[in-house]
C-alpha positions in Angstrom: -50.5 -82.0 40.3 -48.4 -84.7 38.9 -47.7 -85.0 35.6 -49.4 -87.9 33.6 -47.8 -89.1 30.0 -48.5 -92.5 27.8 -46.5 -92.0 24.9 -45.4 -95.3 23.4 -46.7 -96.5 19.9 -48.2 -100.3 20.7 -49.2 -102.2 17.9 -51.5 -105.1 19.7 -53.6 -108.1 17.5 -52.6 -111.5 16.7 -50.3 -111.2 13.6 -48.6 -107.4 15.0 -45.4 -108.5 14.7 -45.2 -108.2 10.8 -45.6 -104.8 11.4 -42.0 -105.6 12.5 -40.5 -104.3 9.0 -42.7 -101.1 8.7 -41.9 -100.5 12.1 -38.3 -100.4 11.9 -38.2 -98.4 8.9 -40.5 -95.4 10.3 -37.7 -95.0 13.0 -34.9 -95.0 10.5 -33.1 -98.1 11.4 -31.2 -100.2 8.8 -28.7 -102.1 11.1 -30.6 -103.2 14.1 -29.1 -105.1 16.9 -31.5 -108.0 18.0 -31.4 -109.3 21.1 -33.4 -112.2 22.2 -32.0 -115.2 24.9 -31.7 -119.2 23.9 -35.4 -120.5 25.0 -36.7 -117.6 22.1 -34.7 -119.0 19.9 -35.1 -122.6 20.4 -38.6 -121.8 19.7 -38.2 -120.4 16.5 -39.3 -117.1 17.5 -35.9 -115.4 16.7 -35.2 -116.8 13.5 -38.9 -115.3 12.6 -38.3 -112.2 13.4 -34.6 -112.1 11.5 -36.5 -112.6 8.5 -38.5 -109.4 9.0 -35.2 -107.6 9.5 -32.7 -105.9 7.4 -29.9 -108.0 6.0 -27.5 -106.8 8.1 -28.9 -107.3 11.6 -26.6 -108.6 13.9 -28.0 -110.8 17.3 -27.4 -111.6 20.7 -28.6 -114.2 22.4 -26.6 -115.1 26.0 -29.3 -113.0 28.1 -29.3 -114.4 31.1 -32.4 -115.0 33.1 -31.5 -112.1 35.3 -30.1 -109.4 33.3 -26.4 -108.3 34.2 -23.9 -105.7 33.5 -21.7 -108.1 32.1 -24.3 -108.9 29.3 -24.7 -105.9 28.8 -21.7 -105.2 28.4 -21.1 -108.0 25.9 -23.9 -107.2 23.9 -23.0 -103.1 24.3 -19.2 -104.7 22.1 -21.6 -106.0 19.4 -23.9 -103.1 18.6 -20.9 -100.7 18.4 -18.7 -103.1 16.2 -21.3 -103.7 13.7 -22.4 -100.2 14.0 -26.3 -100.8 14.9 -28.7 -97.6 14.7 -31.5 -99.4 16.8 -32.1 -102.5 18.8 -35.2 -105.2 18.9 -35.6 -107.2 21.6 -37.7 -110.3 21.9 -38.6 -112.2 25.0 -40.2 -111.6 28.7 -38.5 -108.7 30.8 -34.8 -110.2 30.5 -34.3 -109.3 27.1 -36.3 -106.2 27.0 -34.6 -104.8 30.0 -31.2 -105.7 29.1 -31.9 -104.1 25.3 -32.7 -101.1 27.4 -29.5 -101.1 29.3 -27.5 -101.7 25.7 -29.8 -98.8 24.0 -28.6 -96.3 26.8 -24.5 -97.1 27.2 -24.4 -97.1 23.3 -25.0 -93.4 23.5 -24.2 -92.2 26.6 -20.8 -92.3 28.2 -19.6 -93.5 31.6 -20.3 -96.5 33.6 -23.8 -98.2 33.8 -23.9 -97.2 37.8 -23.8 -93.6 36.9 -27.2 -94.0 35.6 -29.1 -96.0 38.4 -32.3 -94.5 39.6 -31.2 -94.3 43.5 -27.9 -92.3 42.3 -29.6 -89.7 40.7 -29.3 -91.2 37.8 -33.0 -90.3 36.4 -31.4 -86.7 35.0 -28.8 -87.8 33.5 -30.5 -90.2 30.7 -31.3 -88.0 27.8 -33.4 -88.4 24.3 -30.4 -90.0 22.8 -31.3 -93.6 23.5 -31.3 -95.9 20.9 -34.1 -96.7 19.3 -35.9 -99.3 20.7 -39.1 -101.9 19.4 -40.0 -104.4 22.0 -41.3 -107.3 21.1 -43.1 -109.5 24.0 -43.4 -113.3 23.7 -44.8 -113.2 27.1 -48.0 -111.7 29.3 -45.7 -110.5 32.7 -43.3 -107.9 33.1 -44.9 -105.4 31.0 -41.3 -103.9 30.4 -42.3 -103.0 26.4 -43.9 -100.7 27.6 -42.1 -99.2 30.6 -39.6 -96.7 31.6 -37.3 -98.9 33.6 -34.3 -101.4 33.4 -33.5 -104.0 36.1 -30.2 -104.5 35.9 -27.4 -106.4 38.2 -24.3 -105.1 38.2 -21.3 -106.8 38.5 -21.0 -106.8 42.1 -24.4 -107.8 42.7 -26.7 -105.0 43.4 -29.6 -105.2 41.1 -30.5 -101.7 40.2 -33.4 -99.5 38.5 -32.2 -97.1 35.2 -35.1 -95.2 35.1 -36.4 -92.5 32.4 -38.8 -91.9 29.8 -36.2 -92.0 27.3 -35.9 -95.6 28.0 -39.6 -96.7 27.0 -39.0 -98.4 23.8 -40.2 -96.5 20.9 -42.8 -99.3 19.8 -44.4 -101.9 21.4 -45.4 -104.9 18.7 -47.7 -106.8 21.2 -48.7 -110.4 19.4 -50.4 -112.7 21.4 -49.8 -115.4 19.1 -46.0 -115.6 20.1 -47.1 -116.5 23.2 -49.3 -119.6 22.5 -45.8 -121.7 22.6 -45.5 -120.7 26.5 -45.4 -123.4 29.3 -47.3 -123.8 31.5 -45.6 -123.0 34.5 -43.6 -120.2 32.7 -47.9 -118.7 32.0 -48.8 -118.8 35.3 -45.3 -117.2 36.9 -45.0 -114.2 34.4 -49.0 -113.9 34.7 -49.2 -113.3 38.5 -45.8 -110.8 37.7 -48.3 -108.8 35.7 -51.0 -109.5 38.4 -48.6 -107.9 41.2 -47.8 -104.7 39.1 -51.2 -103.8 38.8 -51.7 -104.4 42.5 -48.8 -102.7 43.3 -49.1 -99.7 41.2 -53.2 -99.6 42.2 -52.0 -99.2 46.2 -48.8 -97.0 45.0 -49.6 -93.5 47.1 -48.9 -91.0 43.9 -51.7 -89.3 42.3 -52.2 -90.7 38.9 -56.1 -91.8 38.7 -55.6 -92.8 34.8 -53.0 -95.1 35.7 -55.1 -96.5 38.8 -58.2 -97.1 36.6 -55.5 -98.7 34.0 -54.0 -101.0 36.8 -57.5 -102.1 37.5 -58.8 -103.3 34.4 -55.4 -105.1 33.7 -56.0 -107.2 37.4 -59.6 -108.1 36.2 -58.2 -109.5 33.0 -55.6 -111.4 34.8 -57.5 -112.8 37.5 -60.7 -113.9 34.7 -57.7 -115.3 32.3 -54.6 -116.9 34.1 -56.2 -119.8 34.9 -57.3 -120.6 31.2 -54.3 -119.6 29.9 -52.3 -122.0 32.3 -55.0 -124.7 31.7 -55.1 -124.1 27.3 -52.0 -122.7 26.2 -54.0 -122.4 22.7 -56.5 -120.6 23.9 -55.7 -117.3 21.8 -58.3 -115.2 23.2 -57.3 -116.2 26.9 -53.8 -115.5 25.6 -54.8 -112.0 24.0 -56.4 -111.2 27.3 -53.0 -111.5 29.4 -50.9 -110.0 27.3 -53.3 -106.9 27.4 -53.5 -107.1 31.6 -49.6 -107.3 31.4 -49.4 -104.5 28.9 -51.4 -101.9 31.5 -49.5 -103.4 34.3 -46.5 -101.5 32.2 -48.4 -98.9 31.7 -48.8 -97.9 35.3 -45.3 -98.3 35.9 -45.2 -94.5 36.2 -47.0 -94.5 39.5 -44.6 -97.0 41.5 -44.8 -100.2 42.8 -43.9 -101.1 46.6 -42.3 -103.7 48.9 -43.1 -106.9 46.3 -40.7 -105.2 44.3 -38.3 -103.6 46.4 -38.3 -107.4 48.1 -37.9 -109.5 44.5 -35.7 -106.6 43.3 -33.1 -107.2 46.4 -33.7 -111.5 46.1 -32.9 -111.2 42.2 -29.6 -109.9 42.8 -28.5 -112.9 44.7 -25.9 -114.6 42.9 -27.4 -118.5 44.2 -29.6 -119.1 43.7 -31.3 -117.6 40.5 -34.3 -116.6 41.3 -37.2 -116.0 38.6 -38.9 -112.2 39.3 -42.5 -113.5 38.9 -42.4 -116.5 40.9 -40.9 -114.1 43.7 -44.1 -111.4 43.1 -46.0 -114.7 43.1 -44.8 -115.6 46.4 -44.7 -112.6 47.9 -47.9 -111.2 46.6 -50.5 -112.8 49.4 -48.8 -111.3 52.8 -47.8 -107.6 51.4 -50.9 -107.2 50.5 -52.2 -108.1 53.8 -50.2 -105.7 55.2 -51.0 -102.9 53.1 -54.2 -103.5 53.2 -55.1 -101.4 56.3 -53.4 -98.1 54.5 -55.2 -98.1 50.9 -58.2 -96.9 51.6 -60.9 -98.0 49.1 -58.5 -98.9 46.9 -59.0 -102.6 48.2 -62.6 -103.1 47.7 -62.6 -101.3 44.1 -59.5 -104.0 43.5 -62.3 -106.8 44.6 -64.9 -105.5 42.1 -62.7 -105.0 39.7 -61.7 -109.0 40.1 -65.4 -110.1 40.4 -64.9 -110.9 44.4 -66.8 -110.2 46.9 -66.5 -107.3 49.0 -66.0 -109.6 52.2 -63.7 -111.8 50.1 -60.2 -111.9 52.0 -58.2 -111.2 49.0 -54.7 -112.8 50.6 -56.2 -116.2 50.7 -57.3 -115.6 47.2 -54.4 -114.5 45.8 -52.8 -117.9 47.7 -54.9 -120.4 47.0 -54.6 -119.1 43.3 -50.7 -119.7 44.1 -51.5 -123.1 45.5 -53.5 -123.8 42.2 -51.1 -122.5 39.3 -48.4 -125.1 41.2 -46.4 -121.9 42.7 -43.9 -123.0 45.2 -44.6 -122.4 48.2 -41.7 -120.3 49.4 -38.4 -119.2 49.2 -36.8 -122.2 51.0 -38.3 -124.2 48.3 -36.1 -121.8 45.8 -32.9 -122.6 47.5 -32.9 -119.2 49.5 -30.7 -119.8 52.5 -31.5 -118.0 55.9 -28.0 -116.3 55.9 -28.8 -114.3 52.8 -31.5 -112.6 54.2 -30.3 -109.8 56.3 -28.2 -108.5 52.6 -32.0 -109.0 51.3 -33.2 -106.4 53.7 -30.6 -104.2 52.8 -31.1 -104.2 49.6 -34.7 -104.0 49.8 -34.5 -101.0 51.7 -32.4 -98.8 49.3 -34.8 -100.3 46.1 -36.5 -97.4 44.2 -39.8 -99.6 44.9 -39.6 -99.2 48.8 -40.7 -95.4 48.5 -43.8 -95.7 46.9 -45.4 -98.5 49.4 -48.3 -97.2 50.7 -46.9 -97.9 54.4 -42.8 -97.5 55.5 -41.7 -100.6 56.1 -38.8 -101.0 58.5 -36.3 -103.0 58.0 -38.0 -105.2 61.1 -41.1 -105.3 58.9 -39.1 -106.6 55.9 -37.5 -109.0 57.7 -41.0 -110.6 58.8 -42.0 -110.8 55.6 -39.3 -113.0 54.6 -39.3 -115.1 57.2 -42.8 -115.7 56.5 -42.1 -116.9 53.1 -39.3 -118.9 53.7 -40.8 -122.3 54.0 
């Protein structure tokens, strides 16, 4: 039988993150290293959260929308020279993901590599990880609540740091710091959250908590996207996302599949940058017509679960929804060039996602899927 844990503290209401302070101090942490990128801070979010910090925090802004090494790296020569005993990071996945990959190098030695998922790197990640509170000013990647780090390393491979250690410590989940959200940013991260609860719903490991988790998060998208994108004040639509993406991180545990081993391998490309929800978006309609076939009933309960019908064809939903929200269309659209793709493939194919799809795609397969998307 496989073993089932949800361990993170989550503090979730509008208002949560003045818990911020009290928070901070029940994990002992006086000198916390915050880390937050340039669009959280233009919007005042940062300088918020400062002023529930110690006095000497130190900050970090220049995450880039991808996470990488490098930042890591630069933000790694910041915690250590001011001597930080925790981190907070504020933002979407980015910052959350790269705070993870700081929180890990800051106590363990070696290079970042040695610690990548696909290298056996799972073992060697132990309880001395920084202390970690997320803080999430969007409703997508549902990283403040999982065990993994996305991170590019320097010569391009984006790679998965996986481990329990790595979940932050606390979760301070306020729907409120997403009401300043555009629109188009709402409905990308939104359908990011929609695909991890697909994903991790079809994933073939035994976890039924995390299945029936995965399917009340996909009802709450699919009712609230489109009022969220439509009323960005809408606090309850608002509250409703940020809780689908939250058990989309919760059922992280159980795997995802070729979305993600597909926007994994097309966020590593160094041009163009390519935003991880829009890909998911994109991507979301044909892999699940594929897998389809090999998820049993898993498809129909997903249907009820969104208020479809059971003879609804749920990869024209999910695309007209696309067509709707103002996705584009495909990765030609992105700037993805034909010549990149066959890298894409190899990449996808050595992603930590590509195990858990529920059917083995070849690297033939992959291929068809991209050039079915590249329009």
């Amino acid at each position: 039988m496989s073993l089932i844990n949800y361990l993170t503290q989550i503090h979730f209401e509008p208002g949560a993150v003045k818990q911020l302070s009290e928070s901070l101090e029940a994990l002992g942490v006086s000198r916390p290293l915050v880390i937050s990128d340039k669009g959280v801070s233009d919007a005042g979010i940062t300088s918020r959260i400062l002023e529930l910090c110690p006095g000497s925090a130190a900050t970090f802004l220049d995450v880039p929308s991808n996470p990488t090494e490098e930042a890591v790296l630069a933000a790694l020569e910041i915690c250590r020279s001011r001597d930080c005993d925790g981190i907070v990071a504020i933002g979407g996945g980015s910052p959350i993901d790269l705070a993870k990959g700081v929180a890990l190098l800051a106590t363990h030695e070696g290079d970042l590599e040695h610690y990548a998922a696909i290298y056996g790197g799972v073992a060697r990640i132990t309880p001395k990880v920084l202390p970690l509170i997320a803080v999430p000013t969007t409703a997508g990647t549902g990283s403040e609540v999982g065990r993994a780090a996305l991170i590019t390393l320097m010569d391009g491979r984006k790679l998965g740091f996986i481990s329990g250690h790595l979940i932050p410590k606390m979760a301070i989940c306020d729907p409120e710091l997403t009401l300043g959200l555009p629109a188009g940013l709402t409905a990308a991260t939104g359908l990011d959250a929609l695909s991890h609860c697909v994903e991790t719903l079809f994933s073939p490991r035994f976890n039924p908590p995390a299945e029936a988790i995965a399917l009340d998060g996909a009802g709450r998208i699919w009712r609230n996207l489109e009022k969220a994108v439509a009323d960005g004040s809408d606090l309850e639509a608002r509250s409703e996302m940020m809780m689908g993406a939250l058990e989309g991180g919760l059922t992280f545990q159980k795997g995802l599949g070729a979305i993600h081993a597909l926007s994994h391998a097309l966020g590593g490309l160094k041009r163009p940058s390519l935003h991880h929800g829009t890909l998911n978006a994109i991507l979301l309609p044909p892999v699940v017509r594929v897998n389809a076939p090999h998820v049993g009933d898993k498809l129909a309960r997903l249907k009820r679960a969104m208020g479809l019908a059971e003879s609804a064809d749920l990869e024209k939903e999910l695309a007209d929804l696309n067509r709707r929200l103002g996705i584009a269309k495909g990765l030609r659209t992105l700037g993805v060039s034909e010549d990149s793709l066959p890298w894409v493939v190899e990449r996808a194919l050595a992603d930590h996602s590509h195990a858990t799809n529920p059917v083995e795609l070849t690297a033939e397969k992959y291929r068809a899927l991209l050039d079915e998307v590249m329009v």
